[in-house]
mmCIF file as gemmi writes it, N, C-alpha and C atoms, coordinates in Angstrom:
data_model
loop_
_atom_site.group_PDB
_atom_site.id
_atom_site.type_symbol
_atom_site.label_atom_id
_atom_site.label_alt_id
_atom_site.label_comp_id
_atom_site.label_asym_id
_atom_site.label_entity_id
_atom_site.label_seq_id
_atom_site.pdbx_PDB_ins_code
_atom_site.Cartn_x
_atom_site.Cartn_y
_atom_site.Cartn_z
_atom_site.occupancy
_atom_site.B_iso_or_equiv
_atom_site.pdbx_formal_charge
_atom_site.auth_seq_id
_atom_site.auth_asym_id
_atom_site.pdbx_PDB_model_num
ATOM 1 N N . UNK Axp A 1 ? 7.262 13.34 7.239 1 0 ? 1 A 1
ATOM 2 C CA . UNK Axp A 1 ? 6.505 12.354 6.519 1 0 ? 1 A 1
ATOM 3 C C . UNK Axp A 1 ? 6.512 12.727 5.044 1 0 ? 1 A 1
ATOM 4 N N . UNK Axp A 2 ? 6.793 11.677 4.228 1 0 ? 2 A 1
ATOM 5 C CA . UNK Axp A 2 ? 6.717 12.075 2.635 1 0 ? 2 A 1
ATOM 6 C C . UNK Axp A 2 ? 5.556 11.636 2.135 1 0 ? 2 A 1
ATOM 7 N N . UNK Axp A 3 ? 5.357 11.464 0.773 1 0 ? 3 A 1
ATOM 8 C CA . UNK Axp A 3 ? 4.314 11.243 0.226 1 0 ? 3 A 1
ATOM 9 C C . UNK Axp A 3 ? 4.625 9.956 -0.952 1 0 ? 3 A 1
ATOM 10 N N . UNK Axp A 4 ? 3.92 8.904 -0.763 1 0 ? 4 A 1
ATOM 11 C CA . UNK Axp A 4 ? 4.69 7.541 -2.121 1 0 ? 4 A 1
ATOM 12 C C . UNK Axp A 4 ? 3.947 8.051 -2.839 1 0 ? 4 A 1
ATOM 13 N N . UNK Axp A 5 ? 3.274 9.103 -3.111 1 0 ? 5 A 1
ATOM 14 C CA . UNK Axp A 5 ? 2.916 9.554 -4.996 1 0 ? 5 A 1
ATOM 15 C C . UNK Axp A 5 ? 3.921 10.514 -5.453 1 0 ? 5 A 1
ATOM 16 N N . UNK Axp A 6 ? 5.254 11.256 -4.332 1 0 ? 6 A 1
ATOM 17 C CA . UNK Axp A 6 ? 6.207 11.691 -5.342 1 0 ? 6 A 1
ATOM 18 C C . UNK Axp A 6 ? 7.213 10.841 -5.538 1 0 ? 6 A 1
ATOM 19 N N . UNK Axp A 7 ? 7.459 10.975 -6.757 1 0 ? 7 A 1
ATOM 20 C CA . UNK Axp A 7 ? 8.833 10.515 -7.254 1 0 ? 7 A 1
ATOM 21 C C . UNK Axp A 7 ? 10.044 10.69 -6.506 1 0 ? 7 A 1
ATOM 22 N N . UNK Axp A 8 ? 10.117 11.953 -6.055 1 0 ? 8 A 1
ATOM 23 C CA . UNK Axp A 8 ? 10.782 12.563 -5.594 1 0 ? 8 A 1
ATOM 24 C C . UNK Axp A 8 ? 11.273 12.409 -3.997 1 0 ? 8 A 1
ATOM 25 N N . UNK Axp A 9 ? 10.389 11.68 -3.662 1 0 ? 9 A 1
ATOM 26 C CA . UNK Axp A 9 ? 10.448 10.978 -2.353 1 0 ? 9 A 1
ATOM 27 C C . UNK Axp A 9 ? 11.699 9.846 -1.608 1 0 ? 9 A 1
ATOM 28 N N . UNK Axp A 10 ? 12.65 10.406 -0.69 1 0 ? 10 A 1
ATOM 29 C CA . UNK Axp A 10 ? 13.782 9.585 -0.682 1 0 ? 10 A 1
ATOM 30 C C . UNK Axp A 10 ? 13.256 8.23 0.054 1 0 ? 10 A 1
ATOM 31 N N . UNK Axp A 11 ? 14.253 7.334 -0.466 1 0 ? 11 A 1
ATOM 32 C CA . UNK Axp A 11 ? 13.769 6.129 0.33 1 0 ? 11 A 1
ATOM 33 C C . UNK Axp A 11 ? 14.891 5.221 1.202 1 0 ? 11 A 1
ATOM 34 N N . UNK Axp A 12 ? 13.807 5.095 2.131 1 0 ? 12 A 1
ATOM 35 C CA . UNK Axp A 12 ? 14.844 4.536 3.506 1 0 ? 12 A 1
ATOM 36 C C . UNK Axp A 12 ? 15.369 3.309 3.126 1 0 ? 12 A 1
ATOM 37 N N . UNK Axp A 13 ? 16.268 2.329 3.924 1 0 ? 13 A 1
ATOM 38 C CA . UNK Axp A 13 ? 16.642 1.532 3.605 1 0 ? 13 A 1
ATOM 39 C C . UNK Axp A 13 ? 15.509 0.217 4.337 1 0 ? 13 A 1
ATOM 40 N N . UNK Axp A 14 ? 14.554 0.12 5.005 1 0 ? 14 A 1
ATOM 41 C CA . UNK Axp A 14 ? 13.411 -0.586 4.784 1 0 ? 14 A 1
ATOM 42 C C . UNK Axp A 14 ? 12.066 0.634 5.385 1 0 ? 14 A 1
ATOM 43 N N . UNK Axp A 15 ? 11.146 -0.14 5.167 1 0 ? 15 A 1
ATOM 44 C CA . UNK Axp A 15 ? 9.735 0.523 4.871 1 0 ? 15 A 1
ATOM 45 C C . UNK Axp A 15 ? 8.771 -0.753 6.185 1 0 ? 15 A 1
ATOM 46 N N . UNK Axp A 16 ? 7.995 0.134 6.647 1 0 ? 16 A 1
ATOM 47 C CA . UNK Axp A 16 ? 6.992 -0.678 7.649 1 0 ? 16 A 1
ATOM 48 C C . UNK Axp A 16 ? 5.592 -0.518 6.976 1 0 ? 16 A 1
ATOM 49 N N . UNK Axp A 17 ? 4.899 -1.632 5.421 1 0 ? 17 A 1
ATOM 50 C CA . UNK Axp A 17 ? 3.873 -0.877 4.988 1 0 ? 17 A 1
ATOM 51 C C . UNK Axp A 17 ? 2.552 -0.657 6.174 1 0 ? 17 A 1
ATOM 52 N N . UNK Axp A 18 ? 1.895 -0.032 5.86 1 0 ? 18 A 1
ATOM 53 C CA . UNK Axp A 18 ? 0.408 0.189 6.645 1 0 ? 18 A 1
ATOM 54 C C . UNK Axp A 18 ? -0.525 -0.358 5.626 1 0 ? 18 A 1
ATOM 55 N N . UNK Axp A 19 ? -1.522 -0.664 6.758 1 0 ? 19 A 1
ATOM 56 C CA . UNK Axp A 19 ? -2.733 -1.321 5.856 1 0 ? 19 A 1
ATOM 57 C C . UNK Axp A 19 ? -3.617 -0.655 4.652 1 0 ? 19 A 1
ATOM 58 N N . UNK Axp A 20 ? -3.485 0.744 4.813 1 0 ? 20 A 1
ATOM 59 C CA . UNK Axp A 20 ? -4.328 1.337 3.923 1 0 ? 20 A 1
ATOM 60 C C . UNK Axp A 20 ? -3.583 1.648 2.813 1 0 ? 20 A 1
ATOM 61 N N . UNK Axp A 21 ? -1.669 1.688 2.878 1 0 ? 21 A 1
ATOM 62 C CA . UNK Axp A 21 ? -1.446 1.778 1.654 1 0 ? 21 A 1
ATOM 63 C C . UNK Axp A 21 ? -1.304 0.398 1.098 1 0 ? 21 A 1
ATOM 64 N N . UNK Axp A 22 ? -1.038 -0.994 1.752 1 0 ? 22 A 1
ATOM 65 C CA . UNK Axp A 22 ? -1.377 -2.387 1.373 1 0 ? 22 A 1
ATOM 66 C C . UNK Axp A 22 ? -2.915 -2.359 0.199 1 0 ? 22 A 1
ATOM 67 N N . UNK Axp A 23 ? -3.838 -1.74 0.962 1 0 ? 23 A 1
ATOM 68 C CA . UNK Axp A 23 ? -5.311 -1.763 -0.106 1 0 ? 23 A 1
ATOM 69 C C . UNK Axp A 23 ? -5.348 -1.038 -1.26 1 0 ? 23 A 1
ATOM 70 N N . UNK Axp A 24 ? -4.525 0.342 -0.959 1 0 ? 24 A 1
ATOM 71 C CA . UNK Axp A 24 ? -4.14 1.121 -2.125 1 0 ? 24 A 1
ATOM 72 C C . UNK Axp A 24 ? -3.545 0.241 -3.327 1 0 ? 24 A 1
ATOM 73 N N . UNK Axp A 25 ? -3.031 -0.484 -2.784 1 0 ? 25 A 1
ATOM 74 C CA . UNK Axp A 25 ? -2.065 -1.08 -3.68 1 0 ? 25 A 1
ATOM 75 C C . UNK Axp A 25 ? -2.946 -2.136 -4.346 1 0 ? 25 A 1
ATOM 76 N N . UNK Axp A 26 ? -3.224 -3.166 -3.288 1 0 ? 26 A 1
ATOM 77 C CA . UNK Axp A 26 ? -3.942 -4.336 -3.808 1 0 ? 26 A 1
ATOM 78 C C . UNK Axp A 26 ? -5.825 -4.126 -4.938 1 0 ? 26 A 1
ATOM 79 N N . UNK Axp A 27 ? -6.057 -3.359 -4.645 1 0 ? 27 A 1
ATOM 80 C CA . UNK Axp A 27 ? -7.553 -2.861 -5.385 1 0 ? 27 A 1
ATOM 81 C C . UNK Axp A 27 ? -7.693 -2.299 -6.341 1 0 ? 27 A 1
ATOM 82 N N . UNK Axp A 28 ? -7.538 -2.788 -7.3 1 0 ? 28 A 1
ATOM 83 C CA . UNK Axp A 28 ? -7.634 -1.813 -8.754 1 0 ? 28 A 1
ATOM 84 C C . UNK Axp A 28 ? -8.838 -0.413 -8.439 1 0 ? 28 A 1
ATOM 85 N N . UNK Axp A 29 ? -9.568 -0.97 -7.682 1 0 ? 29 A 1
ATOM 86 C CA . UNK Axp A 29 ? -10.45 0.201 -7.68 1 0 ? 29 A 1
ATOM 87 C C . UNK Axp A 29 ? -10.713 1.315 -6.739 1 0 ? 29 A 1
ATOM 88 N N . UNK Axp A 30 ? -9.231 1.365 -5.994 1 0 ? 30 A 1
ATOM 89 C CA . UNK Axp A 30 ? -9.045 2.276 -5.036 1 0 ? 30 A 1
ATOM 90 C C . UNK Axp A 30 ? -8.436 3.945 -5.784 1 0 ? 30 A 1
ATOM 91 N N . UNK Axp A 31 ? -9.004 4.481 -4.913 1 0 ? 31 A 1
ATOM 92 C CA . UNK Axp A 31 ? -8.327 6.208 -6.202 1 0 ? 31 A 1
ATOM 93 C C . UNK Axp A 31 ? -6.39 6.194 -5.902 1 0 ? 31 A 1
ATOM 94 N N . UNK Axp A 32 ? -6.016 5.649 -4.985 1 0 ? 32 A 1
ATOM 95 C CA . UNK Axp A 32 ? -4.407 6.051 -5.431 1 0 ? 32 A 1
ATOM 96 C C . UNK Axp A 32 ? -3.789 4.862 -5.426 1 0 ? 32 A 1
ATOM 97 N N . UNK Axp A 33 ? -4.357 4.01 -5.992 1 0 ? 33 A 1
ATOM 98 C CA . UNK Axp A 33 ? -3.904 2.693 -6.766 1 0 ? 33 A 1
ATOM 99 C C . UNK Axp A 33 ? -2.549 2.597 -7.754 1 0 ? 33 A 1
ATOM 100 N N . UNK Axp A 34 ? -3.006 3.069 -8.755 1 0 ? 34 A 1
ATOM 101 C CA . UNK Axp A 34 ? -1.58 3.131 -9.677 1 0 ? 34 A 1
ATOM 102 C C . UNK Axp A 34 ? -0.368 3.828 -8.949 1 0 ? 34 A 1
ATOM 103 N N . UNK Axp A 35 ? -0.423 5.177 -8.179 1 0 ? 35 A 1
ATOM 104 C CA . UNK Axp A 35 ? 0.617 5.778 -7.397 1 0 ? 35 A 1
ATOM 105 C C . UNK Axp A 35 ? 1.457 4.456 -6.211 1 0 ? 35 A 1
ATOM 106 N N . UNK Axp A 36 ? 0.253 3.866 -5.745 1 0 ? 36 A 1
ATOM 107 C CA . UNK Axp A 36 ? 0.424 2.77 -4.767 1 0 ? 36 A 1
ATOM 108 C C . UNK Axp A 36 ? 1.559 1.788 -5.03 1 0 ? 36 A 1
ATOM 109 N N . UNK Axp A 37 ? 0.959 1.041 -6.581 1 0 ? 37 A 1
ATOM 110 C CA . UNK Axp A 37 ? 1.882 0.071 -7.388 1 0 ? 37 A 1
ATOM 111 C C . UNK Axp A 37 ? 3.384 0.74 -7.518 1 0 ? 37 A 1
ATOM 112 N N . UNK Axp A 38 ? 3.1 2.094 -8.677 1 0 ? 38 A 1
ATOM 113 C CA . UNK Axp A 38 ? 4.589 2.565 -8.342 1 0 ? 38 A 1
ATOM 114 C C . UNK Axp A 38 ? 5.253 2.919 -7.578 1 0 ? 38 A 1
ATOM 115 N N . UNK Axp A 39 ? 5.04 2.888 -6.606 1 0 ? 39 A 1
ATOM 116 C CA . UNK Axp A 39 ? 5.94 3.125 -5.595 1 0 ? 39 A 1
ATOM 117 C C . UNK Axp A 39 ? 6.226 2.112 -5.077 1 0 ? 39 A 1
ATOM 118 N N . UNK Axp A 40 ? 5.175 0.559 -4.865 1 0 ? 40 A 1
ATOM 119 C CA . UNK Axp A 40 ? 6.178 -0.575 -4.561 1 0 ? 40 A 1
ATOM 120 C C . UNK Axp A 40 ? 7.032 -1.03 -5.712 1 0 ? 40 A 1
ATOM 121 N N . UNK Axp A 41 ? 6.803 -0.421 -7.138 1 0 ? 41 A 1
ATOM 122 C CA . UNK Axp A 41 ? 8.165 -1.059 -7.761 1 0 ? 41 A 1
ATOM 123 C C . UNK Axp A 41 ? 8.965 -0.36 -7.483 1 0 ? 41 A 1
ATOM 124 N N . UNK Axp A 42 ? 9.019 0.689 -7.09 1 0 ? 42 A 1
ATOM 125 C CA . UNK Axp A 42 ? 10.322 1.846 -7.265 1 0 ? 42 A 1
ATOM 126 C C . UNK Axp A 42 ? 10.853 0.906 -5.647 1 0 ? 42 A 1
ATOM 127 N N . UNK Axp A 43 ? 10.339 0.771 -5.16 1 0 ? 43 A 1
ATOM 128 C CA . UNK Axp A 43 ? 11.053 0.075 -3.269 1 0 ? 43 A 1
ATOM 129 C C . UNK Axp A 43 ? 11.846 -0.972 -4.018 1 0 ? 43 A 1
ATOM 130 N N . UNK Axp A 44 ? 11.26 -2.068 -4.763 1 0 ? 44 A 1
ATOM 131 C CA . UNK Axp A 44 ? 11.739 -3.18 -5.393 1 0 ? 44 A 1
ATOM 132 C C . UNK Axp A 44 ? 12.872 -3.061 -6.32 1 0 ? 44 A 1
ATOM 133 N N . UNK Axp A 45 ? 12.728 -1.892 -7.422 1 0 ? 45 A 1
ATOM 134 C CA . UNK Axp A 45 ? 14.12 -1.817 -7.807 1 0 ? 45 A 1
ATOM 135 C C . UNK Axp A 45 ? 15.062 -1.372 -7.146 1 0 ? 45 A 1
ATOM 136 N N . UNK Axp A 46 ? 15.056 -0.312 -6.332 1 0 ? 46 A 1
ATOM 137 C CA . UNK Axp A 46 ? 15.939 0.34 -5.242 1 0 ? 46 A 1
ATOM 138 C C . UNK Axp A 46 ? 16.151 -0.82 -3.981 1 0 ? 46 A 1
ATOM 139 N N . UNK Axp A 47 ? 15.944 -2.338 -3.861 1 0 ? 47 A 1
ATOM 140 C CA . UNK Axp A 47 ? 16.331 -2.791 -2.667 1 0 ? 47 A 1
ATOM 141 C C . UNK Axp A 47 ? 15.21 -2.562 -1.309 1 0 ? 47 A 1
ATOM 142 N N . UNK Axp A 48 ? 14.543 -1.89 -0.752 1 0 ? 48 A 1
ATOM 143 C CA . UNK Axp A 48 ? 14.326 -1.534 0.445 1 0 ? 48 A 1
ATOM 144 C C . UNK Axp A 48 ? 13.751 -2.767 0.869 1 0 ? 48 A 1
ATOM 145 N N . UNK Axp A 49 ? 14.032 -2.783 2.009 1 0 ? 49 A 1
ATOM 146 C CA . UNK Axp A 49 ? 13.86 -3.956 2.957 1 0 ? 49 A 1
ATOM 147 C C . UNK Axp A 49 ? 11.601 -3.656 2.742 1 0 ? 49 A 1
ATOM 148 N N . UNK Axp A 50 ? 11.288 -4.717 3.006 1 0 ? 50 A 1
ATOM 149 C CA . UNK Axp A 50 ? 9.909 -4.322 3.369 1 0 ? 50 A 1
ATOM 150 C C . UNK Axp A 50 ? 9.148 -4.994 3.922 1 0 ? 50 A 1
ATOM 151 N N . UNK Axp A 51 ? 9.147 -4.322 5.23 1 0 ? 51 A 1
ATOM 152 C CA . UNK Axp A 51 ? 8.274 -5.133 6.629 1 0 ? 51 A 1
ATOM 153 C C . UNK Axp A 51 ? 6.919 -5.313 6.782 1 0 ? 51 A 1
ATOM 154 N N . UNK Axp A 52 ? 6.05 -5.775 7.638 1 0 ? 52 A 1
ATOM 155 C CA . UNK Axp A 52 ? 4.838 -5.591 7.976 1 0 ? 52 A 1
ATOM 156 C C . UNK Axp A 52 ? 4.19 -6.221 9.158 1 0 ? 52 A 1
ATOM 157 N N . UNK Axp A 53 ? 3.335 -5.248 9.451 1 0 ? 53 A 1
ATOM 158 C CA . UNK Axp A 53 ? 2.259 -6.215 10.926 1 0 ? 53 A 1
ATOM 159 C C . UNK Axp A 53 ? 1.841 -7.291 10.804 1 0 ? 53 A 1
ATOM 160 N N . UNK Axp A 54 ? 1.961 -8.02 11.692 1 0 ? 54 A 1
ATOM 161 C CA . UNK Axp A 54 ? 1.378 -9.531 11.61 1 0 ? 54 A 1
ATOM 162 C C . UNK Axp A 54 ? 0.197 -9.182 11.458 1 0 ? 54 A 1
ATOM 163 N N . UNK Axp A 55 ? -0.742 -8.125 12.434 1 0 ? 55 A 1
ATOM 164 C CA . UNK Axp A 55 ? -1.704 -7.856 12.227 1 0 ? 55 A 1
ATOM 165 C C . UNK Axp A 55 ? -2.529 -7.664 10.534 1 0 ? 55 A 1
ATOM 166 N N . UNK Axp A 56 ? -1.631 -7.43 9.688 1 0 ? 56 A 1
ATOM 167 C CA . UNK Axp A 56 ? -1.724 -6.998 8.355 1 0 ? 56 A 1
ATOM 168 C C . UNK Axp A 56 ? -2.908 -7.997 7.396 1 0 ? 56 A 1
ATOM 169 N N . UNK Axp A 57 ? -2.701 -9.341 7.358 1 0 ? 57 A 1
ATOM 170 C CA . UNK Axp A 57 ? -3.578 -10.435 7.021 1 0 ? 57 A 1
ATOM 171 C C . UNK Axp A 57 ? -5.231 -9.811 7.49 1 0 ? 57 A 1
ATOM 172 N N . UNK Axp A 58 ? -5.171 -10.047 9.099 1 0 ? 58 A 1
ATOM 173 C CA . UNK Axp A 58 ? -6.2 -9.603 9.327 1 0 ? 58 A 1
ATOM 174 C C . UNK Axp A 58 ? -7.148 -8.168 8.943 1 0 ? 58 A 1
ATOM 175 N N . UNK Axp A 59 ? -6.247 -7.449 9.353 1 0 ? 59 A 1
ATOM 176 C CA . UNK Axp A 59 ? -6.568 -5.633 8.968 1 0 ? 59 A 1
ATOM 177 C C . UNK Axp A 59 ? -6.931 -5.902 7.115 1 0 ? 59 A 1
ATOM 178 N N . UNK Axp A 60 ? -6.285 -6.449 6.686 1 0 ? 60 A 1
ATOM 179 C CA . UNK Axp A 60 ? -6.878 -6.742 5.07 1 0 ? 60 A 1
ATOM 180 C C . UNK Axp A 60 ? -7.967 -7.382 4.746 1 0 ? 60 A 1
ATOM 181 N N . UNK Axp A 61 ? -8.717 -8.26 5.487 1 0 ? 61 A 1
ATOM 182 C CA . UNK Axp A 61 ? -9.86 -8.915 5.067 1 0 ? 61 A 1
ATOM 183 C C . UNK Axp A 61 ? -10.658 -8.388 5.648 1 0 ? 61 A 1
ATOM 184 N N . UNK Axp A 62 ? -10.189 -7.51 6.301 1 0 ? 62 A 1
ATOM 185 C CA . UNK Axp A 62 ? -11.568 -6.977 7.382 1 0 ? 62 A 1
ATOM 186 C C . UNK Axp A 62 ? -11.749 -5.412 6.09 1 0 ? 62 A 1
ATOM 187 N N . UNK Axp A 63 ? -10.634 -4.719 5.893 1 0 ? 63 A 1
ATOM 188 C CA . UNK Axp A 63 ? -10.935 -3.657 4.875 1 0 ? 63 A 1
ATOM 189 C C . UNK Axp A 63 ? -11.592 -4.348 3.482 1 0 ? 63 A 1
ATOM 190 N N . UNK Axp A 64 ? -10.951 -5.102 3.292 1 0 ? 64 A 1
ATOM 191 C CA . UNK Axp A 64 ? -11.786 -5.938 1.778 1 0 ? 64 A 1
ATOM 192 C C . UNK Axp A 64 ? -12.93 -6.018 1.728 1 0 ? 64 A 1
ATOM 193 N N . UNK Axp A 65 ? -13.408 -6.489 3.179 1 0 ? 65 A 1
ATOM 194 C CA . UNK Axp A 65 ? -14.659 -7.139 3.256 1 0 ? 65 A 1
ATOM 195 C C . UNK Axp A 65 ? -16.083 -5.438 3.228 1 0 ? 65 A 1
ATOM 196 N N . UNK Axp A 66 ? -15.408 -4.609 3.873 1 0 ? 66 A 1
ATOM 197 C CA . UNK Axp A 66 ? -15.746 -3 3.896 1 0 ? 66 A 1
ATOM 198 C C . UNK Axp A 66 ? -15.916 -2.238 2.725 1 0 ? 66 A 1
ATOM 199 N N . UNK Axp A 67 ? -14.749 -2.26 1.826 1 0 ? 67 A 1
ATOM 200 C CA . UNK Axp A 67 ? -15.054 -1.789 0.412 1 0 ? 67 A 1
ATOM 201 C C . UNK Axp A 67 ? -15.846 -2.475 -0.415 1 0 ? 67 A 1
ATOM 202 N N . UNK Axp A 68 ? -16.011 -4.115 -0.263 1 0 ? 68 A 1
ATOM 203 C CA . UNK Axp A 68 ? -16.778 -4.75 -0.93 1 0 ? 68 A 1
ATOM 204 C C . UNK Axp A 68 ? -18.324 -4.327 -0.538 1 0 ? 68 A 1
ATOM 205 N N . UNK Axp A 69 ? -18.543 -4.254 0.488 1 0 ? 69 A 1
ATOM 206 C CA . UNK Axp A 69 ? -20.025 -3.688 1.016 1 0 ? 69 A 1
ATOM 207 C C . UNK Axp A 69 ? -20.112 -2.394 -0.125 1 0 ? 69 A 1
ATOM 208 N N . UNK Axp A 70 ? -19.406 -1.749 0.196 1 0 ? 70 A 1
ATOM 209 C CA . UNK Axp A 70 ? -19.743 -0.193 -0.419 1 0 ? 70 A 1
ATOM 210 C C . UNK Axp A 70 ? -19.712 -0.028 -1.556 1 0 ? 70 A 1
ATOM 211 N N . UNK Axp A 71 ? -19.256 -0.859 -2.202 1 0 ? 71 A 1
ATOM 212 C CA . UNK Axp A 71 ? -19.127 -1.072 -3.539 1 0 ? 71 A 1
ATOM 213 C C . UNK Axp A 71 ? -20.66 -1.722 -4.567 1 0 ? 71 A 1
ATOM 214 N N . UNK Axp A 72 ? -20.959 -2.888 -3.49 1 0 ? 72 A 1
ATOM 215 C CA . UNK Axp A 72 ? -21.904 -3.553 -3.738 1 0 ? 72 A 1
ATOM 216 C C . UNK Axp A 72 ? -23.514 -3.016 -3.629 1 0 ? 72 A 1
ATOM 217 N N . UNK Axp A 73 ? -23.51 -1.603 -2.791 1 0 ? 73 A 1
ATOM 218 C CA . UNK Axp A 73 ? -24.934 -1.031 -2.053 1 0 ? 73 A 1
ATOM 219 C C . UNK Axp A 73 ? -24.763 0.585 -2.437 1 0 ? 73 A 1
């Protein structure tokens, strides 16, 4: 398993994202946010295919709806 905050990290020819790095990505106010973004541009300039769970829609509004609580209280 690698890590999308190194650079250094080889990349496959597609990617299956997970939901928690999807939120990483999408939330400005998540702590590995910016690492998150760069690494989907680095997929985007390099080509990689990039898949996801149907489940994914769901698993996202249900985490949104979670950080928004915690955020809010």
């Amino acid at each position: 398993m690698f890590s999308f905050e190194s650079a250094d990290t080889p990349l496959p020819e597609e990617v299956l994202l997970d939901t928690s790095y999807v939120v990483e990505m999408l939330i400005v106010s998540q702590p590995l946010h910016a690492a998150a973004v760069n690494f989907l541009i680095r997929l985007a300039d390099e080509g990689v295919r990039i898949r996801f769970s149907s489940m994914l829609e769901l698993e996202l509004a249900e985490t949104a709806f979670q950080i928004a609580l915690k955020e809010n209280h």
